[in-house]
MDTraj code that builds the backbone (N, CA, C; nanometers):
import mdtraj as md
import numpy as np

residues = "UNK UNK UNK UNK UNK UNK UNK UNK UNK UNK UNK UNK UNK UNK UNK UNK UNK UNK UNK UNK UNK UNK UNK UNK UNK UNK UNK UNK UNK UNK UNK UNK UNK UNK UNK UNK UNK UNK UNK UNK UNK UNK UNK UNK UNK UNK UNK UNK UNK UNK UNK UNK UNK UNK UNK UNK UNK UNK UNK UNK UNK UNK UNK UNK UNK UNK UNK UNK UNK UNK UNK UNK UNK UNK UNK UNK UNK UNK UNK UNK UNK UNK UNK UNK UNK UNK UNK UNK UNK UNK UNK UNK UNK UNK UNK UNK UNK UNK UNK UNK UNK UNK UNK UNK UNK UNK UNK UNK UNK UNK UNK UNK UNK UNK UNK UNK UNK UNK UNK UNK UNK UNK UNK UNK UNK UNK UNK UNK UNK UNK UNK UNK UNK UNK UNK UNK UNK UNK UNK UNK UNK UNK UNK UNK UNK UNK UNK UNK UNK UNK UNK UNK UNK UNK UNK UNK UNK UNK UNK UNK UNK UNK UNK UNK UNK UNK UNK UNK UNK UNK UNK UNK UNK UNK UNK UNK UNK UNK UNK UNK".split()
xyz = np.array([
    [0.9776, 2.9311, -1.7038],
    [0.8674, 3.0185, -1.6769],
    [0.7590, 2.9914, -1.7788],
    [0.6216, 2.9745, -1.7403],
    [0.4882, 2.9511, -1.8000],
    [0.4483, 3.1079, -1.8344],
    [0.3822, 3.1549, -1.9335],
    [0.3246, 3.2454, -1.9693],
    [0.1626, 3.2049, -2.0019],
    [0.0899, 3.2393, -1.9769],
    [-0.0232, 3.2457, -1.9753],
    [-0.1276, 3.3520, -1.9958],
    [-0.1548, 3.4219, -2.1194],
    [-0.1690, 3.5483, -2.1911],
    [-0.3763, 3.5114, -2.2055],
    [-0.4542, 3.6164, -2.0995],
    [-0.6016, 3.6144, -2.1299],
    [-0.6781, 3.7166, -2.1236],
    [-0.7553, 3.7383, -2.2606],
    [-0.8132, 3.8694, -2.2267],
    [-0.9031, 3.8905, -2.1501],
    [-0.9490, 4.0069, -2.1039],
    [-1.0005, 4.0669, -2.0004],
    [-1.0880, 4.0981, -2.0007],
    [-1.1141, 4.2526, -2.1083],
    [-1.2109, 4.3063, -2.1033],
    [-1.1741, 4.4084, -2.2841],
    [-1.2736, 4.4368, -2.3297],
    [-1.2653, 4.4517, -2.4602],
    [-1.1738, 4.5752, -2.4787],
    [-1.1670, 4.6713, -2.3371],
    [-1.0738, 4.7392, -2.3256],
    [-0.9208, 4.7595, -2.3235],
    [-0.9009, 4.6442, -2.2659],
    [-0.7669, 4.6035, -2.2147],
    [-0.7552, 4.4512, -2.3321],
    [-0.6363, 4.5071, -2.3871],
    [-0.5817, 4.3714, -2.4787],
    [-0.5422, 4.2403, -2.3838],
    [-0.4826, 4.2464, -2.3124],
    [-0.4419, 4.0877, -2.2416],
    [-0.3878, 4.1791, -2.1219],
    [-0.3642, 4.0429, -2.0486],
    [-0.3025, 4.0534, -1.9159],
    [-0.2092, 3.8994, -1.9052],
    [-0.0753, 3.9782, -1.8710],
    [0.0429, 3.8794, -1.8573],
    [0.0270, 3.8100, -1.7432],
    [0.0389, 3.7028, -1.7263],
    [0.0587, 3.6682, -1.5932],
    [0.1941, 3.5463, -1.5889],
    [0.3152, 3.5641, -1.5252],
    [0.3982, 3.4504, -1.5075],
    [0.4013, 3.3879, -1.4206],
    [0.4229, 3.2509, -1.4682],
    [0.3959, 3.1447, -1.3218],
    [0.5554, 3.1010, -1.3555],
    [0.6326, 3.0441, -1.1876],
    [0.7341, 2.9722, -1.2137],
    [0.6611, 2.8283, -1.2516],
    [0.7766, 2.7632, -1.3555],
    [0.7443, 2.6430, -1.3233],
    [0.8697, 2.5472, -1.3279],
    [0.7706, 2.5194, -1.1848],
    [0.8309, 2.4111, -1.0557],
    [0.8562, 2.2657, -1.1012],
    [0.8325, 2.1770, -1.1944],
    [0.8125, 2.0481, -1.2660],
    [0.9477, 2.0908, -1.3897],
    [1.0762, 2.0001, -1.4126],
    [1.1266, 1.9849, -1.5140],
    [1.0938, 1.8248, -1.6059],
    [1.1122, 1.8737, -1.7388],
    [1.0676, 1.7679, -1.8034],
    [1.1673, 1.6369, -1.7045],
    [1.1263, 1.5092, -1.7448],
    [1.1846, 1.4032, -1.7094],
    [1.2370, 1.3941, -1.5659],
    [1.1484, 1.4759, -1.4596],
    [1.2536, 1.5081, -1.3367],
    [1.1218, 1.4722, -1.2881],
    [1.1094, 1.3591, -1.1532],
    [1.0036, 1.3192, -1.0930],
    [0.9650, 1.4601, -0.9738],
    [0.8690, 1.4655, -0.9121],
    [0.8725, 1.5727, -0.7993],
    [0.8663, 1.4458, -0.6939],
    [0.9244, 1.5431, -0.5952],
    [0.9596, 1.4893, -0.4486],
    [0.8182, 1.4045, -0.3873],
    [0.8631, 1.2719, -0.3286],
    [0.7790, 1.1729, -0.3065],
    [0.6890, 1.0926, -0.4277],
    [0.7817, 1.1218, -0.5469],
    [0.7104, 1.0542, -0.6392],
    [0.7618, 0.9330, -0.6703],
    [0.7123, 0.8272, -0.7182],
    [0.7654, 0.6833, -0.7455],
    [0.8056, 0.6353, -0.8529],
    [0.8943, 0.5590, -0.8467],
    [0.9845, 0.4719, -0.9839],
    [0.8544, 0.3403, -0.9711],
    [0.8513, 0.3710, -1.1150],
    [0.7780, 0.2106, -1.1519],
    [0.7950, 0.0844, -1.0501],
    [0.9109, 0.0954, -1.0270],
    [0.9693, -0.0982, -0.9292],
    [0.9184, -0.0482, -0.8189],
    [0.8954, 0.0757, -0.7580],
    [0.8566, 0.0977, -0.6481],
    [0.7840, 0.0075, -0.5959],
    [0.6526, -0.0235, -0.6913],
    [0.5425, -0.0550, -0.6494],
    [0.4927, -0.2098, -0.7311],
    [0.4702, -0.3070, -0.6023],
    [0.4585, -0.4108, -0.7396],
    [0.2879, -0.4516, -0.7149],
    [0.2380, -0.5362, -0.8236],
    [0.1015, -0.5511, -0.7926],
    [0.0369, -0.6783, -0.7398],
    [-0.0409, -0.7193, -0.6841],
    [-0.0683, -0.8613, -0.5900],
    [-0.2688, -0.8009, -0.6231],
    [-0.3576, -0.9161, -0.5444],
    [-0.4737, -0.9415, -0.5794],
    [-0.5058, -0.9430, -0.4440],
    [-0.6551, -0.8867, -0.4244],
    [-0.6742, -0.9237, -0.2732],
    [-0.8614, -0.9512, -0.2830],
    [-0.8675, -1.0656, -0.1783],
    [-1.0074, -1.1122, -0.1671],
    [-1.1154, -0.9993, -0.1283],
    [-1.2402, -1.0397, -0.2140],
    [-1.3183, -0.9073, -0.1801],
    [-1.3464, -0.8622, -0.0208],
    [-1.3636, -0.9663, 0.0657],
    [-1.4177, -0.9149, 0.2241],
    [-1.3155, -0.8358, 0.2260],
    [-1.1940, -0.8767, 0.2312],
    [-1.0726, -0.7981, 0.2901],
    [-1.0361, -0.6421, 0.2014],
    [-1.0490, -0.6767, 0.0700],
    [-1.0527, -0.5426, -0.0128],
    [-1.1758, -0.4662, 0.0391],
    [-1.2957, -0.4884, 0.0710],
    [-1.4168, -0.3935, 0.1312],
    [-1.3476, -0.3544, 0.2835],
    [-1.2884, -0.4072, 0.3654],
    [-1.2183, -0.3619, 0.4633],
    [-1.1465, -0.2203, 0.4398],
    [-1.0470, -0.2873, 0.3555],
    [-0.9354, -0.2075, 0.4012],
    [-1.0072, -0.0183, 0.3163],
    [-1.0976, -0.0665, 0.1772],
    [-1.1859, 0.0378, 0.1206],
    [-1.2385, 0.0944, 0.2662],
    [-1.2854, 0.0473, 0.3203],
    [-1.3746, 0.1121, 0.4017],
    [-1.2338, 0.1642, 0.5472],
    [-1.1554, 0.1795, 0.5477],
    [-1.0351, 0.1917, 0.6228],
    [-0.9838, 0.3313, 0.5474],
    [-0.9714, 0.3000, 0.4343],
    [-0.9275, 0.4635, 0.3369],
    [-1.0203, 0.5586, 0.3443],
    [-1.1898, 0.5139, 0.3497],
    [-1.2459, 0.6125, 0.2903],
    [-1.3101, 0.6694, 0.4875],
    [-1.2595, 0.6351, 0.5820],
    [-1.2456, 0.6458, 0.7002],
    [-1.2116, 0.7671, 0.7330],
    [-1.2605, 0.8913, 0.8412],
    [-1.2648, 0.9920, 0.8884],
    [-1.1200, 1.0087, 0.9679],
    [-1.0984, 0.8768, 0.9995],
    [-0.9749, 0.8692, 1.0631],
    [-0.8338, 0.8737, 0.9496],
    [-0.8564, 0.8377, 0.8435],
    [-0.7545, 0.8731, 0.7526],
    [-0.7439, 1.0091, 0.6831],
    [-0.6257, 1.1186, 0.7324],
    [-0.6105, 1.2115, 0.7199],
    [-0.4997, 1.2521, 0.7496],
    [-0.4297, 1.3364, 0.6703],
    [-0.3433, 1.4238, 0.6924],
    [-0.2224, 1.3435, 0.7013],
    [-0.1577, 1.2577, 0.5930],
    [-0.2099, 1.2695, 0.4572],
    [-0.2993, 1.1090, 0.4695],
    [-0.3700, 1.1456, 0.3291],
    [-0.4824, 1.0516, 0.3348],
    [-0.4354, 0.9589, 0.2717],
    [-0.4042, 0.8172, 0.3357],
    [-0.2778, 0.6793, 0.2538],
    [-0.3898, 0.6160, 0.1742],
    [-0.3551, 0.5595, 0.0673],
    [-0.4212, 0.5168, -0.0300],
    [-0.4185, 0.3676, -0.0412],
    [-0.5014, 0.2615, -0.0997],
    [-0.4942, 0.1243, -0.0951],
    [-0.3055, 0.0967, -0.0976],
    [-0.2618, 0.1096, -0.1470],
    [-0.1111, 0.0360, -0.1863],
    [-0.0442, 0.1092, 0.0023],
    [-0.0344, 0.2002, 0.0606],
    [0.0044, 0.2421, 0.1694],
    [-0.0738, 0.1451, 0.2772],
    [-0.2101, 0.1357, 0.2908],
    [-0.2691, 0.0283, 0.3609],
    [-0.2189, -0.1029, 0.3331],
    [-0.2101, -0.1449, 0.2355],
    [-0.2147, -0.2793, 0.2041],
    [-0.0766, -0.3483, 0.2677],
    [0.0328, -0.2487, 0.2587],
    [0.1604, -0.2766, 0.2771],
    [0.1808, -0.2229, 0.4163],
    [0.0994, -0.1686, 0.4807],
    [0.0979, -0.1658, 0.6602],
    [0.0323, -0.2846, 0.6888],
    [-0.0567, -0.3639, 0.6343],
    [-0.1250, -0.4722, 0.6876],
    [0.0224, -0.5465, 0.6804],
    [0.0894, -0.5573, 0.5412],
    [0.1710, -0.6784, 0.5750],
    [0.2829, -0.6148, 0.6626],
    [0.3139, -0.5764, 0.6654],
    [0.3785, -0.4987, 0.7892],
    [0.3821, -0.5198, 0.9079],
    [0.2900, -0.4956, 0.9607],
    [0.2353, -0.5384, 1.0523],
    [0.2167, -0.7079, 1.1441],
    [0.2320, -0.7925, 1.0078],
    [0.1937, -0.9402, 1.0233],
    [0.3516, -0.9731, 1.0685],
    [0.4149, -0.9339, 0.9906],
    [0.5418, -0.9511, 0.9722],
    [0.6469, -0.8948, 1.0833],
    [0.5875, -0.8197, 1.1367],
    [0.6945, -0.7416, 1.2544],
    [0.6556, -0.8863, 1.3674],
    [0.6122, -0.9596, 1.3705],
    [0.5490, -1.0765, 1.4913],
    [0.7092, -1.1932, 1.4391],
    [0.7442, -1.2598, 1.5372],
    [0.8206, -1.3786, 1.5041],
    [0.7479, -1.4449, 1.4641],
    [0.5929, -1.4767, 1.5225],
    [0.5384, -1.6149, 1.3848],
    [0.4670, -1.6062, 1.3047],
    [0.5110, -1.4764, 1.2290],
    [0.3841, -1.4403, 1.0625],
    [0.3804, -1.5419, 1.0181],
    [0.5022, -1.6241, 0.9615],
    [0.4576, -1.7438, 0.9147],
    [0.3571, -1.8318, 0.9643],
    [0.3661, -1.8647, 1.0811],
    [0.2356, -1.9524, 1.1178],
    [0.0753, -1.9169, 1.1433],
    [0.1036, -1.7722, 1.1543],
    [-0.0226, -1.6800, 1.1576],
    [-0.0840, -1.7165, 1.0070],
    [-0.0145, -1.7021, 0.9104],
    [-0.0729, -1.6554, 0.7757],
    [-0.0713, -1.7828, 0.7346],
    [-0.0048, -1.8961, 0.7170],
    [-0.0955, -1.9908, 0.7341],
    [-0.1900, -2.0942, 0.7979],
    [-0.2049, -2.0067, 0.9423],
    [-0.2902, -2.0804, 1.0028],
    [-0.4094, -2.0267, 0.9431],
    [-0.4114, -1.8829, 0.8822],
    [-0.5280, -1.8596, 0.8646],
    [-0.5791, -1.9019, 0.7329],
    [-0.4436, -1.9086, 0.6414],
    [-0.5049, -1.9677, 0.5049],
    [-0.5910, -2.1335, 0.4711],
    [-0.5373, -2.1965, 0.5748],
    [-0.5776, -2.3435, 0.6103],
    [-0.6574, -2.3648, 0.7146],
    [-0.7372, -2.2942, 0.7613],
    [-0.8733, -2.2809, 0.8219],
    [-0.9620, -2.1996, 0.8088],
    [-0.9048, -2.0650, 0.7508],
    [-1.0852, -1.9998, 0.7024],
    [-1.0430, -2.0168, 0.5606],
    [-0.9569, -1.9220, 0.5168],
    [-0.9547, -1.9165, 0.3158],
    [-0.9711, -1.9887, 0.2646],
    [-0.9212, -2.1332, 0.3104],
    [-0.9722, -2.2921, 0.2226],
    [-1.0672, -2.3286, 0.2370],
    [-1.1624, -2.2448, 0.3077],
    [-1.3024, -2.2878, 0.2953],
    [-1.3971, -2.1838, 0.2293],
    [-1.2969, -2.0982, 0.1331],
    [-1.4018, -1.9979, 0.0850],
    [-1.4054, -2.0772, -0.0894],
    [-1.5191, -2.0173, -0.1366],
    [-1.5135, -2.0820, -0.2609],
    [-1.3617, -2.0312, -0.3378],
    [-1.2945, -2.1452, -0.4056],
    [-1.2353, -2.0439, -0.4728],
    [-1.2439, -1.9967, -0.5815],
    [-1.3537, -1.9387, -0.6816],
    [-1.3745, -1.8371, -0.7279],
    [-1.4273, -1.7221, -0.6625],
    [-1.4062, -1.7094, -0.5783],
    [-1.3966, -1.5505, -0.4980],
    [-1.3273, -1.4839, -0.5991],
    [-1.4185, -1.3310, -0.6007],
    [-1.3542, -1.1907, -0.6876],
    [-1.2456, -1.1680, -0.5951],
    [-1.1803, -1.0992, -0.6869],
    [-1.0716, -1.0674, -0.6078],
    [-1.0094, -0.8766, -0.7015],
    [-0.9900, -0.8146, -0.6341],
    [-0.9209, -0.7026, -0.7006],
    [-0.7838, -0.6677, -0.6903],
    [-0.7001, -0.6285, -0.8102],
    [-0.6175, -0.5966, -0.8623],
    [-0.5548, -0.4642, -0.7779],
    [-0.4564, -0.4820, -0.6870],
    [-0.4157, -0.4015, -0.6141],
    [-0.2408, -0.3695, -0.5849],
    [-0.2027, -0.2755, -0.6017],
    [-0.0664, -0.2488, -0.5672],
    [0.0229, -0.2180, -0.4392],
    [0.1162, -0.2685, -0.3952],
    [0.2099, -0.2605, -0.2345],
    [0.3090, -0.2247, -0.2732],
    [0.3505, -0.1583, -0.1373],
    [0.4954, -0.0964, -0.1568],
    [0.6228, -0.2517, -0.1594],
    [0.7129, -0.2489, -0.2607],
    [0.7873, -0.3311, -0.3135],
    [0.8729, -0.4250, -0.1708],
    [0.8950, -0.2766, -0.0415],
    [0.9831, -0.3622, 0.0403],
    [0.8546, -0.5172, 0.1211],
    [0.7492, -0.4721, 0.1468],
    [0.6020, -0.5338, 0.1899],
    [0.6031, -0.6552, 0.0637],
    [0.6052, -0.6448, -0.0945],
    [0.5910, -0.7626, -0.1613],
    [0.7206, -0.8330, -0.1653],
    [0.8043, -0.7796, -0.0615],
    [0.9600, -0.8995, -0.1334],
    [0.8872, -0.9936, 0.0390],
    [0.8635, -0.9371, 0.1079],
    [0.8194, -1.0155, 0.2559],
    [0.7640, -1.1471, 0.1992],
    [0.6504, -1.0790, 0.1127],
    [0.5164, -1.1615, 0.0494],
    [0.5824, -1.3138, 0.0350],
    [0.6720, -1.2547, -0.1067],
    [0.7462, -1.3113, -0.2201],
    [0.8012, -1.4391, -0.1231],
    [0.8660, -1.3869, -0.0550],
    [0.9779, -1.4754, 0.0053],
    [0.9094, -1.5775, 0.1183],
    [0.7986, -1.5422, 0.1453],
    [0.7217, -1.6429, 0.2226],
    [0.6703, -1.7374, 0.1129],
    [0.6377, -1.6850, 0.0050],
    [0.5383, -1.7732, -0.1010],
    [0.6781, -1.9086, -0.1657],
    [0.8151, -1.8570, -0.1336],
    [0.8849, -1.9149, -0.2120],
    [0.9366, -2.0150, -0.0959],
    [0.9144, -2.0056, 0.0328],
    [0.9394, -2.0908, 0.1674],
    [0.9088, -2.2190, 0.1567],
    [0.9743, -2.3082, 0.2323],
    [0.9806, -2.4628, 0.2322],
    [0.8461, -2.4697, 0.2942],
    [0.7601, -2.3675, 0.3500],
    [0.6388, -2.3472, 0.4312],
    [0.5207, -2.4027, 0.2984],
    [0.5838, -2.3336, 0.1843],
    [0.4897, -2.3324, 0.0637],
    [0.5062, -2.4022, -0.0349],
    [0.5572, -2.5545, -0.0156],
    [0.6353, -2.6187, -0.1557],
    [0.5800, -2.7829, -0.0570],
    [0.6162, -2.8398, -0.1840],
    [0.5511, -2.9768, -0.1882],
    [0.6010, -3.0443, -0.0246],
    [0.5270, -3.0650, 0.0953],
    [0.3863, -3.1717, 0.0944],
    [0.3011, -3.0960, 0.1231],
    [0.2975, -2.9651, 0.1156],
    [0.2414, -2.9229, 0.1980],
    [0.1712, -2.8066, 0.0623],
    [0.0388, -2.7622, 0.0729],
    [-0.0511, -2.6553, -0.0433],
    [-0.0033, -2.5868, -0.0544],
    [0.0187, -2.5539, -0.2276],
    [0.0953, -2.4282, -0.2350],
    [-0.0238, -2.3304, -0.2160],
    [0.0337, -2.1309, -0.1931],
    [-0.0919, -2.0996, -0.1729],
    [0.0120, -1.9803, -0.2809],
    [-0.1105, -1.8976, -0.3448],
    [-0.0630, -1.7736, -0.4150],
    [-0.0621, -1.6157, -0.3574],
    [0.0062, -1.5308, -0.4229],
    [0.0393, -1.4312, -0.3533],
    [-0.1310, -1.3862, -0.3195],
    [-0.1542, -1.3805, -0.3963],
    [-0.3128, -1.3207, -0.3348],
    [-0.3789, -1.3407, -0.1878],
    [-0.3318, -1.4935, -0.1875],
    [-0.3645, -1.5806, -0.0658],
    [-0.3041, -1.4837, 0.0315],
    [-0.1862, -1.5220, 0.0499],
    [-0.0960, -1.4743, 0.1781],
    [-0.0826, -1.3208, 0.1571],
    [-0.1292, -1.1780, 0.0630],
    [-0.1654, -1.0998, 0.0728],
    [-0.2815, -1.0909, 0.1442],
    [-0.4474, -1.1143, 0.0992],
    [-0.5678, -1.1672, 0.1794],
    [-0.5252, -1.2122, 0.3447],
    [-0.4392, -1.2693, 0.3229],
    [-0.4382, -1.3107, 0.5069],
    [-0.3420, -1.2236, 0.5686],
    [-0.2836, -1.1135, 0.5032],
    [-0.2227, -1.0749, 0.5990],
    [-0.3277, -0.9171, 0.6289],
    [-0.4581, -0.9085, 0.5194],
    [-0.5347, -0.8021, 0.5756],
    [-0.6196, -0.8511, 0.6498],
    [-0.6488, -0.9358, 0.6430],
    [-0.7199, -1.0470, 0.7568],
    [-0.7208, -1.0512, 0.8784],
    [-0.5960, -1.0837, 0.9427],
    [-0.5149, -1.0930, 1.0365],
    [-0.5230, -0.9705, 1.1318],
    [-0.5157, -0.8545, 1.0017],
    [-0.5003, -0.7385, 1.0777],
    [-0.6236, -0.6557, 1.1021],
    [-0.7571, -0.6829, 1.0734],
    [-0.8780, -0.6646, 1.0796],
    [-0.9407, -0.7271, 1.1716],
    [-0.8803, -0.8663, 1.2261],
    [-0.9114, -0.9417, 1.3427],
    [-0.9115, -0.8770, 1.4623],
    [-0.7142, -0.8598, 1.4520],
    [-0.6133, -0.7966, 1.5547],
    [-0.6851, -0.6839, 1.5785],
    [-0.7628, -0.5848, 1.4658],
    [-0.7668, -0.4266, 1.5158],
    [-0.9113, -0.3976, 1.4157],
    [-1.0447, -0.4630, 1.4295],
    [-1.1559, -0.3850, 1.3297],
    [-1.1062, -0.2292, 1.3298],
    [-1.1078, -0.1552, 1.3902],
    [-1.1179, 0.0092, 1.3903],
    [-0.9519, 0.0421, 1.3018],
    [-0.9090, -0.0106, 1.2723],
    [-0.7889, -0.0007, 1.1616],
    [-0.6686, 0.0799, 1.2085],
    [-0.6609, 0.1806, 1.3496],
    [-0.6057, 0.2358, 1.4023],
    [-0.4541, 0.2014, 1.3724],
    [-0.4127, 0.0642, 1.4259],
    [-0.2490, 0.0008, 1.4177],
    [-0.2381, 0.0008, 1.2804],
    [-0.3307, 0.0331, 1.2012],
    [-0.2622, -0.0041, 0.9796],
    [-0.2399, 0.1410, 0.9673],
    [-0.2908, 0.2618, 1.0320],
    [-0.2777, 0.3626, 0.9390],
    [-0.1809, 0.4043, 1.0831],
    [-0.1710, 0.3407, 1.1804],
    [-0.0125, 0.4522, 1.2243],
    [0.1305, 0.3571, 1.1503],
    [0.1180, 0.2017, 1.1173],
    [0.1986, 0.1171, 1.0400],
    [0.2294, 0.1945, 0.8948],
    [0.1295, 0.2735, 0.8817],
    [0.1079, 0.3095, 0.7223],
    [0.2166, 0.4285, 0.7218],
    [0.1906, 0.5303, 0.8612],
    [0.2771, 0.6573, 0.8564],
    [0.4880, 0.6106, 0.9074],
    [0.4323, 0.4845, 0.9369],
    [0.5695, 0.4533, 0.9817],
    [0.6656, 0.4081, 0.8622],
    [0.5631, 0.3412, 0.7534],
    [0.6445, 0.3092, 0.6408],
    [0.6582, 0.3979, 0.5950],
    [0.5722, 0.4925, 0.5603],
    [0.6500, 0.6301, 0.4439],
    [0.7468, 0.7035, 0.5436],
    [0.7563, 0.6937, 0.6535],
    [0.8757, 0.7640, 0.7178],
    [1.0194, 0.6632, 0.6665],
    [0.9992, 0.5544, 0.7034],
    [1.0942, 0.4531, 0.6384],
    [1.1603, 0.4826, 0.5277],
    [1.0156, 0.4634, 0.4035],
    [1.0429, 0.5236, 0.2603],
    [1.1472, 0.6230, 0.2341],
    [1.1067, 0.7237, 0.3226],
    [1.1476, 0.8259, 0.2672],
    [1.2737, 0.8827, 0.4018],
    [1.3154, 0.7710, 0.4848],
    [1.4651, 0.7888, 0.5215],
    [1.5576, 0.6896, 0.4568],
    [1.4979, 0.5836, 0.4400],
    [1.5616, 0.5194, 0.3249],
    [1.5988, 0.6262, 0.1727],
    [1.5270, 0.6664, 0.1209],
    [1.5514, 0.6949, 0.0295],
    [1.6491, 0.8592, 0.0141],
    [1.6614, 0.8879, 0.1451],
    [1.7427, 1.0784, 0.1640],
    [1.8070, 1.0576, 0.2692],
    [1.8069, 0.9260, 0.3198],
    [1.9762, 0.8811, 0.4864],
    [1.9459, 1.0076, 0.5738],
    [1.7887, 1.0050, 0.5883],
    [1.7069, 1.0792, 0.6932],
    [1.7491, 0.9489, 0.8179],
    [1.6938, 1.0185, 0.9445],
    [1.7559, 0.9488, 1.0484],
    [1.6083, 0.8416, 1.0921],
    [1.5976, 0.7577, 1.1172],
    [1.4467, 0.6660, 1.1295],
    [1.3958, 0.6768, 1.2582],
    [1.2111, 0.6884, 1.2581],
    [1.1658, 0.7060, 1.3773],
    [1.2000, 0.5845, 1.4992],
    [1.1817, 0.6041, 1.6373],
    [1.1511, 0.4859, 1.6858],
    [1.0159, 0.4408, 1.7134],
    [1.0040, 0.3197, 1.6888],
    [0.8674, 0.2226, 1.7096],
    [0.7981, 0.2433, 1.7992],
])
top = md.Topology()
chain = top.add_chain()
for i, resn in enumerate(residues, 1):
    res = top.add_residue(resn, chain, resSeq=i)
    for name in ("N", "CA", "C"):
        top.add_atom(name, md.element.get_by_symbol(name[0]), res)
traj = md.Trajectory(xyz[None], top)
């Protein structure tokens, strides 16, 4: 219990007021994240002004998903297809290799099950000598790409977006999972 003791009026010495409190030290609150949760990747500016302009969207609401929830419905999304692989690098080897590469790029975080996808494509016989290696940024960038093509109005990322935190969070309490 919080106590919180303020005076009033020059008449009245204080007024008690108790609040429970709901937060124990070292105890996360519900839907909160472990560090590994979340790992961090880089994404090209067109596609980071996208998906910005996707969050800060009238259509995102209730609850309002934040870059790392988008970012990880885009790859999501790429990835539910049998040929993400050839999608994401068809697109890296015909538009991205023709962008300069010093393109800005911003510092952005995904949900961990979305960067092992990443990971494991970047570490593919797809991505190793004869053929260009490309970096996570890359094949992050193309998989918001892809999905900005597939859908400008962003509609399929933010119902992808509500499908992963349902995931999340039957994964994480052996809740029963929606269907697709």
């Amino acid at each position: 219990m919080s106590v919180f003791i303020a005076p009033r009026e020059p008449r009245t010495t204080a007024m008690l007021i108790a609040m429970t409190n709901t937060r124990h030290p070292g105890h996360a609150g519900p839907g909160a994240t472990e560090p590994g949760d979340v790992a961090e990747t880089r994404l090209w500016m067109e596609e980071h002004n996208w998906l910005y302009a996707l969050l800060r969207s009238s259509d995102n609401t209730a609850p309002t998903f934040r870059i790392p929830d988008l970012l990880s419905a885009c790859v999501a999304i790429v990835f539910s297809r049998d040929d993400a692989a050839e999608r994401i690098f068809g697109f890296l080897g015909t538009l991205l290799v023709m962008r300069p590469p010093g393109t800005p790029r911003r510092r952005e975080s995904l949900w961990r099950a979305q960067y092992e996808l990443l990971h494991d494509l970047q570490c593919s016989p797809a991505n190793k000598h004869p053929n260009p290696k490309f970096q996570l940024d890359q094949l992050t960038t193309a998989c918001v790409a892809l999905c900005q093509h597939d859908d400008p109005s962003g509609a399929a990322v933010l119902r992808q977006a509500r499908l992963n935190m349902v995931e999340r969070h039957s994964g994480a309490h052996g809740a029963p999972r929606p269907e697709r």
